[in-house]
N, C-alpha and C positions, 0 to 999 in steps of 0.2 A: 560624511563619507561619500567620496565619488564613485561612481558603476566602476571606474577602473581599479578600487580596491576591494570589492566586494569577492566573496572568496568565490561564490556559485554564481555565474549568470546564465542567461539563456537566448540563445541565438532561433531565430526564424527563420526558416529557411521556405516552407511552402506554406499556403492553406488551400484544401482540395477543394476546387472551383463549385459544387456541388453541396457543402456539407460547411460545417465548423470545421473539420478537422486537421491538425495542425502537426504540420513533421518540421523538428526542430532539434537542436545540438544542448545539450546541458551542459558547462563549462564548470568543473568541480577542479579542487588543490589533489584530485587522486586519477584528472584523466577528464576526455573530455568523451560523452554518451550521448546516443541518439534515443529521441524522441519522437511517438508515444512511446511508454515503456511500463514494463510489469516488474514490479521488484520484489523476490522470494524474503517471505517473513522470517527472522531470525529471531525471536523473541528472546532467549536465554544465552545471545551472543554465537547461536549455533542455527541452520537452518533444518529444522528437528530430520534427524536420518542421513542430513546429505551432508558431504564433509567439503570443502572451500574448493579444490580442485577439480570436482564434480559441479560445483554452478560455473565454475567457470568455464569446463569443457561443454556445457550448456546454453552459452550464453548470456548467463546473468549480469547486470552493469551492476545498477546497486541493491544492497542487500538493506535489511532492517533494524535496528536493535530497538529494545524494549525497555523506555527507562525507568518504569515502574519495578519491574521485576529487576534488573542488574541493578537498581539501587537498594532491593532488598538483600539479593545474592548475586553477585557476592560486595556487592558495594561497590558507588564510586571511585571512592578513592585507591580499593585496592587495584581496579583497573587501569587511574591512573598512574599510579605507582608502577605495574605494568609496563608501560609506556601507551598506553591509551588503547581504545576498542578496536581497530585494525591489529597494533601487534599483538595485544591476546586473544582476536581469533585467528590468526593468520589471515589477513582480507584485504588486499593492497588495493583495492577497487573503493568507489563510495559506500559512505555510511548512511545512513537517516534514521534519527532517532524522532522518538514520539516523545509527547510533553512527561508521559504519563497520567494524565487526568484521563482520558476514556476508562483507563485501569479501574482509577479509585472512584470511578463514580459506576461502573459495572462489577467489580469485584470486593471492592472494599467493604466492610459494616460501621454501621454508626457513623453516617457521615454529618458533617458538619461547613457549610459553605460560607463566608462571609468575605467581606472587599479584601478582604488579607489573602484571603484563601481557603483549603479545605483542610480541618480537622479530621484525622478517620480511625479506624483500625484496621490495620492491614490483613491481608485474607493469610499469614505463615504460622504467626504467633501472637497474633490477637492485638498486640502492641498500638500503644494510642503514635500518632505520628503526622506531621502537619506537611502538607505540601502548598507553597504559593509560586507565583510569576518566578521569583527572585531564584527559590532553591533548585525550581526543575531547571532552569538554568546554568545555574551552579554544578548541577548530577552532570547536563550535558556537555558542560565545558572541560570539565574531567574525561568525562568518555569520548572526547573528539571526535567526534562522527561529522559528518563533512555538512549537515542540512541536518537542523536543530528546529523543535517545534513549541510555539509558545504554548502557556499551558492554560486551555478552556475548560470551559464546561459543557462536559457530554448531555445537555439536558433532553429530555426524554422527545420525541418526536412531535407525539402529540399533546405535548401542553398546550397552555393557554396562550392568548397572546401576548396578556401582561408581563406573564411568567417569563416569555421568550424573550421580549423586550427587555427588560431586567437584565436579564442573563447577558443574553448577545452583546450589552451595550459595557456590560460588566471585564466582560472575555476581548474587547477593546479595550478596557484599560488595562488590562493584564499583558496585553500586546505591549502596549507603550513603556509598563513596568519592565516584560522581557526585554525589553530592546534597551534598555539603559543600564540595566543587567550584563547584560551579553559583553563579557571579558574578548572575545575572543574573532571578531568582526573580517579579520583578513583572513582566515582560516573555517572559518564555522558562518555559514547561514541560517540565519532566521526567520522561519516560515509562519509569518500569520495563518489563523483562519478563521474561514469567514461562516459566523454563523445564523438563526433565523428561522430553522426549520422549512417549514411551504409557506413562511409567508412573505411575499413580494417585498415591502418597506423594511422589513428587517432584513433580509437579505442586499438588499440595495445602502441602507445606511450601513450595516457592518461592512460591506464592498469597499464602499468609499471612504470610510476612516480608518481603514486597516491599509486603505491603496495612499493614505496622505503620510502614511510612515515612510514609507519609498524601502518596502523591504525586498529581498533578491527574490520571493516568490511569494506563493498562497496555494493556501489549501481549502476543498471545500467540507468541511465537517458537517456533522449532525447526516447524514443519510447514508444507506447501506442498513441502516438499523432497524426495518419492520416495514417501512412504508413500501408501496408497491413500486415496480419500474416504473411504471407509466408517471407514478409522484414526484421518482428521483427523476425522468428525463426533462419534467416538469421546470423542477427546480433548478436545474443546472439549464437550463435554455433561458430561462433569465437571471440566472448570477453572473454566468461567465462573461456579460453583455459589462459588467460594471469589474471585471478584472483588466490590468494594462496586457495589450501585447506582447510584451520585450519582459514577459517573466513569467518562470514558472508556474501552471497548474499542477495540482494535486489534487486526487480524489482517494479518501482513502477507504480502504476498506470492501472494494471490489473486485470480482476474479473469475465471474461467471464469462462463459464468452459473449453471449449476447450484449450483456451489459458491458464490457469492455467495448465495443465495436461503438457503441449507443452512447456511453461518454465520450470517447474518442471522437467523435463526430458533434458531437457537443461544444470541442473545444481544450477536452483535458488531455494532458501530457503525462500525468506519471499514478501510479496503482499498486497499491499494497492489497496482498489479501491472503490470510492461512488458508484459502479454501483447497488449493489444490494438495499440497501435502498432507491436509487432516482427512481430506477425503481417501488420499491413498494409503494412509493406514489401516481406510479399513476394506480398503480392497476394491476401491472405486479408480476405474481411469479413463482420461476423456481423452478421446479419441476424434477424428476426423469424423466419422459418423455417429459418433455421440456417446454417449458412457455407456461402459461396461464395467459389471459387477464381476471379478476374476474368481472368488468364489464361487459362483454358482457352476452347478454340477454338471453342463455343457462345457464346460471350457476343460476338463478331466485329460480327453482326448482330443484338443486342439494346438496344434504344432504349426500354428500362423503368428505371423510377428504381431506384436500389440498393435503397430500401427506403422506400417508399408511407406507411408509418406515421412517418418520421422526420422532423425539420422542420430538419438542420444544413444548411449551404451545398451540401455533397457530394451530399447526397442529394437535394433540392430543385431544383437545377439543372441536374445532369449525370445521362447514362447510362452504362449497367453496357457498350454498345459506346461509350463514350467513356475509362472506364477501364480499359478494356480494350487500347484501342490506347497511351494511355498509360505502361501497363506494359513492351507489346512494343515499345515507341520508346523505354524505360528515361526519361523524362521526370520529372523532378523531382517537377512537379507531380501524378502519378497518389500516391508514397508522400504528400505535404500532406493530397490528396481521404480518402487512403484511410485515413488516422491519425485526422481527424476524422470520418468516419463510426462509427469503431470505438467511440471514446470517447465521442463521443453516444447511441450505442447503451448502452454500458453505462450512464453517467450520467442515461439516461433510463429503464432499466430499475432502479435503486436511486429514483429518482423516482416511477416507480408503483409500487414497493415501499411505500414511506415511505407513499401513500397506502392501499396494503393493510393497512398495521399500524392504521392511525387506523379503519379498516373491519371489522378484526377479522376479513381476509378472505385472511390468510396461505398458509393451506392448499391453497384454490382456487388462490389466484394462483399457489403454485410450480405446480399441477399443468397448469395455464392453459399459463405459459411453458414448460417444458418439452414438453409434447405439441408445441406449433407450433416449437418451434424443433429437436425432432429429436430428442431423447434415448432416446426410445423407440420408435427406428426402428430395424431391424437395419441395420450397417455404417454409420451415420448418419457424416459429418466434424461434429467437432461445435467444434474450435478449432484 
């Protein structure tokens, strides 16, 4: 398969003279999106609270699906049958689905791992049920989602090194499996990833046999999950050394600002993370100067916008005492206001991002957003 049929590729367009950091073009069959970029989690084909025409008057590029879960409910095939996961959720934009293994190795019971794959029972109705390379495949090429993920194994951070070894080298053959799988090659991309935990050799050999596939991207897995920033900035300062230029990064599983700014300058281009929607369910929103709790009984009598610098609906026309009583009246629409604040906030902060890299002005800017938004306050709530 030549680059000129590959259905995702990825254009470079700067690296900011100071840093890793990389602003670049993502070429998808739904449109073409700039790079870095935050992409709002859809899990259940839905971005919970917000409805398709609200991310996009927000500026979301691509959004998430969830193939663990849509292959329990409402199924594959019924979505295919649909005519695939853009027209059953109305989303004329990109897709990207997961393998589903983080799922069944975080949610599942009674697992069962072997070269084939994992035996498990699903977290709905106990039901025994097998996932390998071949089938998460198979879920994804029904769900048409534009950037499709092979399916690993989430192994625990801090195993051992044997264990890791095993694994990592396991989740490269699962790779090679996905990709001989994969029906769907002019339309659907397939993202390796690369895993190894913090250790150097394993990171480095999964890099380079996952990079002799020549797939349209990669992803970095295993981190976001316990280990400290300082381990993840670790890690990712020498994996990304052993990914190609001329394709896709992904980190998933990220969505705090600091750590967005801190991979970004690492190298990485694109970012899944529920944190801002779960967080504004329950009444949390981040703001320019750092989170506020809209509950709490100061904001009663405050008739200031959530946040001055923002231009989404939430912020623009309602006060921090109108989501405030929203919350304490459990009203529908305070989680809506409060889900779209969040995600604007981030997708506007990966936005002036993307112009700091064209600026060459990386450095300043992490140290810009962080001072205003709290990190370097003692006892600061910072998500």
């Amino acid at each position: 398969m030549t680059k000129a049929t590959q259905a995702v590729t990825y254009e470079l367009l700067h690296v900011d003279k100071h840093t890793g950091a990389r602003r670049g073009i993502i070429h998808t069959p739904h449109g073409d999106w700039q790079t870095p970029m935050f992409m709002p989690v859809g899990t259940q084909a839905t971005v919970k609270s917000v409805q398709p025409r609200e991310l996009k008057e927000i500026g979301a590029q691509f959004i998430l699906g969830n193939t663990y879960h849509l292959w329990l409910r409402p199924g594959d095939e019924l979505i295919a049958a649909a005519g695939g996961l853009h027209k059953f959720m109305d989303w004329n934009g990109p897709i990207l689905t997961d393998s589903g293994g983080f799922q069944v190795f975080s949610l599942a019971d009674s697992r069962s791992i072997s070269e084939k794959g994992v035996t498990f029972k699903n977290n709905i109705d106990g039901s025994t049920m097998f996932l390998s390379p071949e089938v998460a495949i198979k879920i994804q090429n029904n769900l048409g989602s534009d950037v499709i993920m092979q399916l690993d194994e989430a192994a625990p951070y801090f195993e051992s090194f044997d264990y890791l070894k095993e694994s990592s080298e396991r989740s490269v053959r699962w790779a090679e499996r996905a990709l001989k799988a994969h029906k769907n090659k002019d339309k659907q991309a397939l993202f390796g990833i690369v895993q190894g935990a913090g250790f150097y050799d394993l990171r480095k050999n999964s890099a380079k046999n996952l990079v002799s596939l020549d797939l349209p991207g990669y992803a970095i897995g295993g981190l976001s999950v316990g280990e400290s920033k300082k381990e993840m900035n670790r890690v990712l300062d020498f994996t990304t050394q052993w990914l190609p230029t001329n394709k896709a990064r992904y980190l998933m599983g990220v969505g705090a600002p600091d750590s967005l700014i801190d991979c970004v300058n690492a190298g990485i281009d694109m970012f899944d993370c529920v944190l801002p929607t779960r967080i504004a369910r329950k009444g949390s929103l981040m703001t320019r100067f750092g989170r506020i709790v809209i509950t709490n009984h100061k904001y009663k009598n405050d008739f200031s916008q959530l946040d001055p610098d923002l231009d989404d609906y939430a912020s623009t026309h309602f006060t921090k005492a109108y989501l405030h009583h929203l919350f304490n009246t459990h009203e529908l629409l305070g989680y809506n206001l409060a889900s779209i604040h969040n995600l604007r906030f981030l997708l506007k902060l990966m936005e002036d991002m993307r112009q700091a890299i064209e600026n060459d002005q990386m450095v300043d800017f992490r140290k810009k957003v962080l001072d205003e938004y709290g990190y370097n306050r003692p006892n600061a709530r910072l998500f």
